[in-house]
Backbone as JSON Lines, residues from 0, in Angstrom:
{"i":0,"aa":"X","n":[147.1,-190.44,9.31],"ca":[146.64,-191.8,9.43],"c":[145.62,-191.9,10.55]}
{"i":1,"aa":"X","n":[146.0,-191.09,12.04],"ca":[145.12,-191.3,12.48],"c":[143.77,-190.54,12.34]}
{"i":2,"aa":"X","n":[143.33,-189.63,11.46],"ca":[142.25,-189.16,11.11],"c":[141.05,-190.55,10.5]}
{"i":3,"aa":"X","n":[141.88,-191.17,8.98],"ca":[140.85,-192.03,8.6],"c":[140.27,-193.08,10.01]}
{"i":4,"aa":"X","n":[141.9,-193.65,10.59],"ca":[141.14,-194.76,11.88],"c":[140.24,-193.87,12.41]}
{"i":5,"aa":"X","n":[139.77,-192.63,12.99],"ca":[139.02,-192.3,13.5],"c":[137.68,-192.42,12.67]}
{"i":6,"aa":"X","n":[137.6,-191.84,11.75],"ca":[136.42,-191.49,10.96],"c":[135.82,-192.86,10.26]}
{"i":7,"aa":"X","n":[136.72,-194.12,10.17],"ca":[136.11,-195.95,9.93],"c":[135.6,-195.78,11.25]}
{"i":8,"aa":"X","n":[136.29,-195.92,12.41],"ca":[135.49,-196.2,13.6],"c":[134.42,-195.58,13.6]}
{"i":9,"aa":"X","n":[134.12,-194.06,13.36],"ca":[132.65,-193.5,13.83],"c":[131.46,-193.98,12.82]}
{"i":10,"aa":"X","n":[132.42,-194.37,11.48],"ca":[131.23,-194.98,10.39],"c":[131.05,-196.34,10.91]}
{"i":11,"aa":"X","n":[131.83,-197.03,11.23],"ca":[131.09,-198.48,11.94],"c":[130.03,-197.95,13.11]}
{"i":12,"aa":"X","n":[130.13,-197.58,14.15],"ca":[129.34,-197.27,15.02],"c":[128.14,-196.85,14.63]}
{"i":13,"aa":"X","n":[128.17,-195.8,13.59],"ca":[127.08,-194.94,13.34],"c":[126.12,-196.24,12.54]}
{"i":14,"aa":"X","n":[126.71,-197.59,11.78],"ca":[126.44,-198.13,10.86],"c":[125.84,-199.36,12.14]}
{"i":15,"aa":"X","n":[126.14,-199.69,12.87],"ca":[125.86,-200.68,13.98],"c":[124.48,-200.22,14.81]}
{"i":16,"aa":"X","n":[124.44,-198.68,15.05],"ca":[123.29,-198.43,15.73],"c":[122.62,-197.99,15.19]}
{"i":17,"aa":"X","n":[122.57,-197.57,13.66],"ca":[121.19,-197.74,12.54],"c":[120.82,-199.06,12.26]}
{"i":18,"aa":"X","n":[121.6,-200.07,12.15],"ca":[121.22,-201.83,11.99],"c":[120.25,-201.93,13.36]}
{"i":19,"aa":"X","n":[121.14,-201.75,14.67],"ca":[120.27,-202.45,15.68],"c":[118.28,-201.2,16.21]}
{"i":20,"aa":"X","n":[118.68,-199.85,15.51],"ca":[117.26,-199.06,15.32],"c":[116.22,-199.92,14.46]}
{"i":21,"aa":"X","n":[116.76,-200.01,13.18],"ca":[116.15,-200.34,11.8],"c":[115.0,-201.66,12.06]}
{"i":22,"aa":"X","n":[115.55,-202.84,12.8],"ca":[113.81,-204.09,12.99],"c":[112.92,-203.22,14.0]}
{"i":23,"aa":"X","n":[113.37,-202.13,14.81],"ca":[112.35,-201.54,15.63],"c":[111.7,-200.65,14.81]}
{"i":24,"aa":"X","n":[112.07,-199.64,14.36],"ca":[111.43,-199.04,13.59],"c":[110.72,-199.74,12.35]}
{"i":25,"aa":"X","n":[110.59,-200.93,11.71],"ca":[110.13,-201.59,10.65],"c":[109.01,-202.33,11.64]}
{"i":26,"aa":"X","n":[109.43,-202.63,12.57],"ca":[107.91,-203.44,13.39],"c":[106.57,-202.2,13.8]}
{"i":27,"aa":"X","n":[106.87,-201.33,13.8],"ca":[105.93,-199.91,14.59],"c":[105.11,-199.92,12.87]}
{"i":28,"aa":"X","n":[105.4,-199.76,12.24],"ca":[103.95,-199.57,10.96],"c":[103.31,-201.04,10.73]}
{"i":29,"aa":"X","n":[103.85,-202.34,11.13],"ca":[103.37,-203.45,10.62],"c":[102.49,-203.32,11.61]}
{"i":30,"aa":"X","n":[102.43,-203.44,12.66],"ca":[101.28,-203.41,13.69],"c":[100.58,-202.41,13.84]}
{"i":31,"aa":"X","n":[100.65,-201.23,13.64],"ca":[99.86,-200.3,13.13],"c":[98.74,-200.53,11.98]}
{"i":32,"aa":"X","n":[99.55,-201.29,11.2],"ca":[98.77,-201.84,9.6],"c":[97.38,-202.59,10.39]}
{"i":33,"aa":"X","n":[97.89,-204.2,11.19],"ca":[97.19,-204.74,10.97],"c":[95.85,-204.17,12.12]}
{"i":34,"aa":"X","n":[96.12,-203.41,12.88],"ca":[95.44,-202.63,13.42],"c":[94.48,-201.88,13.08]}
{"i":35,"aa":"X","n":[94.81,-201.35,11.99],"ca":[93.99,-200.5,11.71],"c":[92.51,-200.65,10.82]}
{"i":36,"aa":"X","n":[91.72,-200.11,11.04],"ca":[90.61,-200.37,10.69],"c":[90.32,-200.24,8.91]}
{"i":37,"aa":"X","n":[89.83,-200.7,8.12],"ca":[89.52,-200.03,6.68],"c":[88.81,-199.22,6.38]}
{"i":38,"aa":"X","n":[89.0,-198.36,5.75],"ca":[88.3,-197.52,5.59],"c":[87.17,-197.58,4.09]}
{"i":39,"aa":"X","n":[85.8,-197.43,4.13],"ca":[85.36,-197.47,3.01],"c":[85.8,-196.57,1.66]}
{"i":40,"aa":"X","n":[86.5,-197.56,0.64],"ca":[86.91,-197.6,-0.54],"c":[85.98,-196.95,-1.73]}
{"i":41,"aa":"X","n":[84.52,-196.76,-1.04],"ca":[83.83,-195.54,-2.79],"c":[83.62,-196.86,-3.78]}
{"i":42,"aa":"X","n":[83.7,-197.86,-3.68],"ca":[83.05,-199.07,-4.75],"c":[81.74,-199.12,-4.83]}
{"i":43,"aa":"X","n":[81.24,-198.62,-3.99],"ca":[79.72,-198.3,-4.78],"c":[78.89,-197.5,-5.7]}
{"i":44,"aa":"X","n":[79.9,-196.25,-5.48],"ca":[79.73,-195.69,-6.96],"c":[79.27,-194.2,-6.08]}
{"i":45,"aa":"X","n":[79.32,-193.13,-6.87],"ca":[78.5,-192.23,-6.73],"c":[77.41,-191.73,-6.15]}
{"i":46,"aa":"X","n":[77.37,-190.99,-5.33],"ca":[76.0,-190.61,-4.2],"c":[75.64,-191.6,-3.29]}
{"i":47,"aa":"X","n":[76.91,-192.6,-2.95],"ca":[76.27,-193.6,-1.93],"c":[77.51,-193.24,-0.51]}
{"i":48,"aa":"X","n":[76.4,-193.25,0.57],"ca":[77.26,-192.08,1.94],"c":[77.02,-193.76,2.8]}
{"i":49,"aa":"X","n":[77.75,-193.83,3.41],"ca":[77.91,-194.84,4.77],"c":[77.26,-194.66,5.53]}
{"i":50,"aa":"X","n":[75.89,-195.12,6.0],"ca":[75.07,-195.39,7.03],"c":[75.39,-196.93,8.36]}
{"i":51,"aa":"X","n":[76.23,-197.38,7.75],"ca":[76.41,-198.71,8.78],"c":[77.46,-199.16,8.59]}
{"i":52,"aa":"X","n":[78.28,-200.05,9.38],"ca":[79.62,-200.7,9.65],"c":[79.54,-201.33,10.47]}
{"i":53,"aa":"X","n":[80.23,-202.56,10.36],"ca":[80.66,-203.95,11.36],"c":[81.75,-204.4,11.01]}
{"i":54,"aa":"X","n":[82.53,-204.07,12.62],"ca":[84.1,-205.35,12.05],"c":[83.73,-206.49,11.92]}
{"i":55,"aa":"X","n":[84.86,-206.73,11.13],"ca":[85.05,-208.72,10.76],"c":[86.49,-209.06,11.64]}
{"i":56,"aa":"X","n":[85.87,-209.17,12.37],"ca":[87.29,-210.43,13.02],"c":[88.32,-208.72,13.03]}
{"i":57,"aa":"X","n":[89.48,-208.9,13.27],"ca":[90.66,-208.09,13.61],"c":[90.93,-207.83,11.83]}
{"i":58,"aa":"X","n":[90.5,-208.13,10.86],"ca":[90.5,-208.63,9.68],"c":[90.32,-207.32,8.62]}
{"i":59,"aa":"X","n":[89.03,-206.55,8.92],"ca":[88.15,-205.98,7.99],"c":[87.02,-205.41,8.56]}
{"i":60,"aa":"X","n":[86.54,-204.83,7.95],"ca":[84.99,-203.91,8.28],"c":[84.36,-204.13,6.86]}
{"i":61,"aa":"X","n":[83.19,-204.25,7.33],"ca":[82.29,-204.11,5.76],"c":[81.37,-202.92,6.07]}
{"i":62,"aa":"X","n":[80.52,-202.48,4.81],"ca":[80.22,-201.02,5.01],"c":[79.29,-201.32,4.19]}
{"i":63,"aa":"X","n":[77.98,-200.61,5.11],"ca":[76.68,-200.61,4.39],"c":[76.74,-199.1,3.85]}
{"i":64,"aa":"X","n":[76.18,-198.88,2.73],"ca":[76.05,-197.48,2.16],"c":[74.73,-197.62,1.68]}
{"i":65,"aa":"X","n":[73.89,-196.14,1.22],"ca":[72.9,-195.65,0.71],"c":[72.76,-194.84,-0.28]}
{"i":66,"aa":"X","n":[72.25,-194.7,-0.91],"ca":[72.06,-193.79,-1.96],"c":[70.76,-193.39,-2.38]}
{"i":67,"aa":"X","n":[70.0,-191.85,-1.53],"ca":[69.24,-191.26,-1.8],"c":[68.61,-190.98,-2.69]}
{"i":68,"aa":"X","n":[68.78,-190.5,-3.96],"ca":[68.52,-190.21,-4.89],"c":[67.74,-191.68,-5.75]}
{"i":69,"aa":"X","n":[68.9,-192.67,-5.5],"ca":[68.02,-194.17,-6.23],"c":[67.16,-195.06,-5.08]}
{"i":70,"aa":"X","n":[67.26,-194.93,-3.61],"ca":[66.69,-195.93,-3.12],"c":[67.54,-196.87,-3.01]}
{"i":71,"aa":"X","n":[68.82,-197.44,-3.15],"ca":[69.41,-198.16,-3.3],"c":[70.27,-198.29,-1.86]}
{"i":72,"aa":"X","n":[70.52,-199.27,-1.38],"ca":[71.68,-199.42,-0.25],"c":[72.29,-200.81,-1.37]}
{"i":73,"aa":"X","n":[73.92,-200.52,-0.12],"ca":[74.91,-201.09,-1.16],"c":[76.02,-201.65,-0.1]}
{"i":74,"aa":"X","n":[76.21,-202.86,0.23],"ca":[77.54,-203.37,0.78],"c":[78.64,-203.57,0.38]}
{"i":75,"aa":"X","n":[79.54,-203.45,0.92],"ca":[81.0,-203.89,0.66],"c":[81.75,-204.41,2.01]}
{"i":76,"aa":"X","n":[82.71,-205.27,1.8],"ca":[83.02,-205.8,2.78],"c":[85.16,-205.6,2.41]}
{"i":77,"aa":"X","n":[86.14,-204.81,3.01],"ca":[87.48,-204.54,3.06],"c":[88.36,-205.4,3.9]}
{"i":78,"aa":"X","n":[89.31,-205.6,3.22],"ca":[90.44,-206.01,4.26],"c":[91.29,-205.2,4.62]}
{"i":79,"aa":"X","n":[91.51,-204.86,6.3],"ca":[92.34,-203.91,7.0],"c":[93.59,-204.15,6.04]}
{"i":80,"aa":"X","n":[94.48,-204.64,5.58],"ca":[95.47,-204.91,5.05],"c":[95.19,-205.89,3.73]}
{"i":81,"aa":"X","n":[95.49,-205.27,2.6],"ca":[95.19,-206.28,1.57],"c":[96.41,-207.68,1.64]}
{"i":82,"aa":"X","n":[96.54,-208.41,0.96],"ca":[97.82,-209.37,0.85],"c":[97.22,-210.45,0.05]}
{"i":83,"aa":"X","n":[97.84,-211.57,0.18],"ca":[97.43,-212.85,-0.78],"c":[96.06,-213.21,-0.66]}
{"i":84,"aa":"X","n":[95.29,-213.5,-2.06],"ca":[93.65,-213.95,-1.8],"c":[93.08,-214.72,-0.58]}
{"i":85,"aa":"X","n":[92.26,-214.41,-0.21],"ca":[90.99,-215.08,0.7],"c":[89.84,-215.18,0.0]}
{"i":86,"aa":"X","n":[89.07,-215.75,1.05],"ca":[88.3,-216.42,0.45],"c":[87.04,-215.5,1.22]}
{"i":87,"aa":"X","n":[85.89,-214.76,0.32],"ca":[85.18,-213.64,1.07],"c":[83.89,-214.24,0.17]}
{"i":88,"aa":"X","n":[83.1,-213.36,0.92],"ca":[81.77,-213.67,0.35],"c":[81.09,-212.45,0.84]}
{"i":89,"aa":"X","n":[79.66,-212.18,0.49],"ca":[78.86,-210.99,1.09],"c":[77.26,-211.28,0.3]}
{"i":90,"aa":"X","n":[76.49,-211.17,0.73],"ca":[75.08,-210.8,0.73],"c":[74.01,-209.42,1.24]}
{"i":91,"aa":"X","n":[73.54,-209.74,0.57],"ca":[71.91,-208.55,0.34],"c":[71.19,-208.63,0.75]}
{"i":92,"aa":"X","n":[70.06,-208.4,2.0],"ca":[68.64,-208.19,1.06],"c":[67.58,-207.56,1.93]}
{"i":93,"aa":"X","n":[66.22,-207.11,1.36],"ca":[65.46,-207.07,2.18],"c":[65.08,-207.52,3.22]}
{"i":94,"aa":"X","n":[64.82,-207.19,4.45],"ca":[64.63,-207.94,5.38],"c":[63.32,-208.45,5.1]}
{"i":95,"aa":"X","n":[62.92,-209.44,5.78],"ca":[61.59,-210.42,5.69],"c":[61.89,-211.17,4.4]}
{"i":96,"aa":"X","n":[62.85,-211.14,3.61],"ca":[62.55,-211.9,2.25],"c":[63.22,-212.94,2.27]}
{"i":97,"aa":"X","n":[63.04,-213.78,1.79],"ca":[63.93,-215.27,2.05],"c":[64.65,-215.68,1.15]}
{"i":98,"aa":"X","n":[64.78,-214.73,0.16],"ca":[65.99,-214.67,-1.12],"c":[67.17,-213.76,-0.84]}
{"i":99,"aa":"X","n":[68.17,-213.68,-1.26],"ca":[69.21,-212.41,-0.89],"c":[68.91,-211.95,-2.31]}
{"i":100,"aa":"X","n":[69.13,-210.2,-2.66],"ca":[68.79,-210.15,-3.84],"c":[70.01,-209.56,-4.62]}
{"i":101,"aa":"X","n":[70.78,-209.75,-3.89],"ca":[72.77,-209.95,-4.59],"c":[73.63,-210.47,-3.47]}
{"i":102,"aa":"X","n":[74.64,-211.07,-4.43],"ca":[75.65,-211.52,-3.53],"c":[77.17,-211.21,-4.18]}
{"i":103,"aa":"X","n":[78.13,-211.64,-3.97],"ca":[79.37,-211.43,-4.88],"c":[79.91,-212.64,-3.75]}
{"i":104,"aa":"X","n":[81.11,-213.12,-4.42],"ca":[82.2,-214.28,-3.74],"c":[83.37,-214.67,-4.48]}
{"i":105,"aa":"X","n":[84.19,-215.19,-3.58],"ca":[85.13,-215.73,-4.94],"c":[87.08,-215.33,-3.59]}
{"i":106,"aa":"X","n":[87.94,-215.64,-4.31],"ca":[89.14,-215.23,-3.75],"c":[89.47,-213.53,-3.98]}
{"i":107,"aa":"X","n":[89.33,-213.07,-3.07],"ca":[90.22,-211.51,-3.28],"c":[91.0,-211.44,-2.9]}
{"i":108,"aa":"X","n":[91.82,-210.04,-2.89],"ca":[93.22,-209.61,-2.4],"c":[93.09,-208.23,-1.07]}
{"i":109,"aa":"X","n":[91.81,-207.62,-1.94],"ca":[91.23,-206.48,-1.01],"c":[89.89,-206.13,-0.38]}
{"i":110,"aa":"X","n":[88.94,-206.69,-1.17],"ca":[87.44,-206.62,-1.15],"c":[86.46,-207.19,-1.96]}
{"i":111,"aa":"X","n":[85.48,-207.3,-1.29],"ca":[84.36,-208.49,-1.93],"c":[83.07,-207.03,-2.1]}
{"i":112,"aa":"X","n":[82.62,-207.57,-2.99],"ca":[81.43,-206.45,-3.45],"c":[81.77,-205.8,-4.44]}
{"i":113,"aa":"X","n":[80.88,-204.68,-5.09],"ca":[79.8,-204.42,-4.06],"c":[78.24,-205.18,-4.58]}
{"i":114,"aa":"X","n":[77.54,-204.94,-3.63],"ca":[76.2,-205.8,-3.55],"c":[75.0,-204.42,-3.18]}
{"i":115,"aa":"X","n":[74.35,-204.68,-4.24],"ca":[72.98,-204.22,-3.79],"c":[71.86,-204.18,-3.9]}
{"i":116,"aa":"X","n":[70.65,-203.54,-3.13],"ca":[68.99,-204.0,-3.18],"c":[68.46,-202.66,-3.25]}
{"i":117,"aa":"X","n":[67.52,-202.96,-3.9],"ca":[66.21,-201.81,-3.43],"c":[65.47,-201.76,-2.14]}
{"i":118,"aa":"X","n":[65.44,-200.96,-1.4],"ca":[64.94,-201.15,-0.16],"c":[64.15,-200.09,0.38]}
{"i":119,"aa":"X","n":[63.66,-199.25,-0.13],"ca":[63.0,-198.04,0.29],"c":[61.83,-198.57,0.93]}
{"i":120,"aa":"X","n":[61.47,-197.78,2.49],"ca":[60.56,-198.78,3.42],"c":[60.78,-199.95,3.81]}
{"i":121,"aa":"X","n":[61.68,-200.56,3.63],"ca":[62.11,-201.11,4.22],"c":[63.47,-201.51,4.99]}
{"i":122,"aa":"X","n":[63.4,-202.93,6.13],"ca":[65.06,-202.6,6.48],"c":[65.94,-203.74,5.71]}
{"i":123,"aa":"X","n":[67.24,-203.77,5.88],"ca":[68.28,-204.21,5.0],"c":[68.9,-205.83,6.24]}
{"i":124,"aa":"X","n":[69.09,-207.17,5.47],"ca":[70.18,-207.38,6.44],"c":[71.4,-207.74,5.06]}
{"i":125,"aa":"X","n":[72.26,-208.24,5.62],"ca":[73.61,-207.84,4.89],"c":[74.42,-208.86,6.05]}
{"i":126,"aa":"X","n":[75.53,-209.97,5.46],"ca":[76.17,-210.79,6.11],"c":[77.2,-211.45,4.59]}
{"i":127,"aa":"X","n":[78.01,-212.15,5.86],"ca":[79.07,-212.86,4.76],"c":[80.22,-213.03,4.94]}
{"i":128,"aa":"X","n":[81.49,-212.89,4.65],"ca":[82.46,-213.59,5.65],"c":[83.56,-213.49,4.56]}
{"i":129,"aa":"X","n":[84.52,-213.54,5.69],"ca":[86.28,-213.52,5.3],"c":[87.25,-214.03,5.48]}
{"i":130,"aa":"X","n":[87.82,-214.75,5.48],"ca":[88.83,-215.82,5.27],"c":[88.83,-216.65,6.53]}
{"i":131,"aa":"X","n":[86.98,-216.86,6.26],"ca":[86.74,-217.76,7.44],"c":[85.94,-216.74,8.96]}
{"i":132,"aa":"X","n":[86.1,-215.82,9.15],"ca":[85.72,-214.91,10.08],"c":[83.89,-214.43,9.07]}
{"i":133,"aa":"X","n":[82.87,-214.76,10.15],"ca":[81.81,-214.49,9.74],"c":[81.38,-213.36,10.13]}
{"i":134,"aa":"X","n":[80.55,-212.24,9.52],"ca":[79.85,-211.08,10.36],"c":[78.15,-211.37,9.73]}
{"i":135,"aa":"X","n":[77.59,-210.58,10.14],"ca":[76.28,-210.42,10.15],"c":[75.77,-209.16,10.63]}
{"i":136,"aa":"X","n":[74.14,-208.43,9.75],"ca":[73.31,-207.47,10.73],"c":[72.5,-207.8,9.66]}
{"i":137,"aa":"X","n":[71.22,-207.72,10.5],"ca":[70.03,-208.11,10.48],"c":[69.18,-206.99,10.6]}
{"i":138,"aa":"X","n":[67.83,-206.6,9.84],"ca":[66.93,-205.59,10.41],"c":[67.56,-204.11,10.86]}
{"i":139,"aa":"X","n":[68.37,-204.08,9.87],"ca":[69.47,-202.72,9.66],"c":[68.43,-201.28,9.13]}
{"i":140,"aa":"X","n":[68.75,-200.2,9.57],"ca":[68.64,-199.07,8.71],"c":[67.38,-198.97,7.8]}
{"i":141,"aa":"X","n":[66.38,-198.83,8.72],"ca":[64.82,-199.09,8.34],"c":[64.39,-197.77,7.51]}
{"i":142,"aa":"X","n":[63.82,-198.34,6.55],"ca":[63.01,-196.75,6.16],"c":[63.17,-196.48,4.7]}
């Protein structure tokens, strides 16, 4: 008899100080998460390499890419952590031009884009915003 009382007692204990480990260990990856930066996702397709990046707010990074072969640069804009839709937006364009020459918008879960221009010789700006948090660059990545 006294074997089982022993061996309930060490399973309660053992069962009490995995409960009081378990919210510490579950808080160490959530803040890690929202921490962490995004990484560009490849939504632009094929032969396009990352030449530029700007955080958004604690939020997201958006990512200017290029693609050699077409002349083409290409934005996208990520959320460090996907979760319920926001509200994102993103723009294009040549610099000096007073049109954007793509945009994308709307509610996402993970990312807005992608967007892109022809720009060879010239430079790029690229702006737009995330659940309220605005970024911007201007006179980007000339050439």
């Amino acid at each position: 008899m006294m074997r089982v009382v022993q061996g309930a007692v060490a399973a309660a204990v053992s069962a009490a100080a995995l409960t009081a480990l378990a919210p510490a260990a579950s808080a160490a990856p959530a803040t890690a998460a929202t921490t962490a930066t995004a990484a560009y996702n490849g939504a632009c397709g094929t032969g396009y390499k990352t030449v530029n990046s700007t955080p958004i707010g604690g939020i997201g990074t958006a990512y200017l890419t290029y693609n050699s072969a077409t002349g083409k640069n290409c934005a996208v804009a990520i959320r460090n952590v996907a979760g319920d839709p926001v509200a994102m937006e993103l723009y294009i364009r040549r610099t000096g031009s007073e049109i954007y020459a793509d945009q994308d918008g709307g509610t996402f879960r993970s990312y807005v884009g992608p967007v892109y221009v022809s720009a060879t010789g010239s430079c790029v700006d690229w702006w737009g915003a995330m659940d309220g948090t605005r970024f911007q660059e201007y006179g980007t990545n000339c050439g």
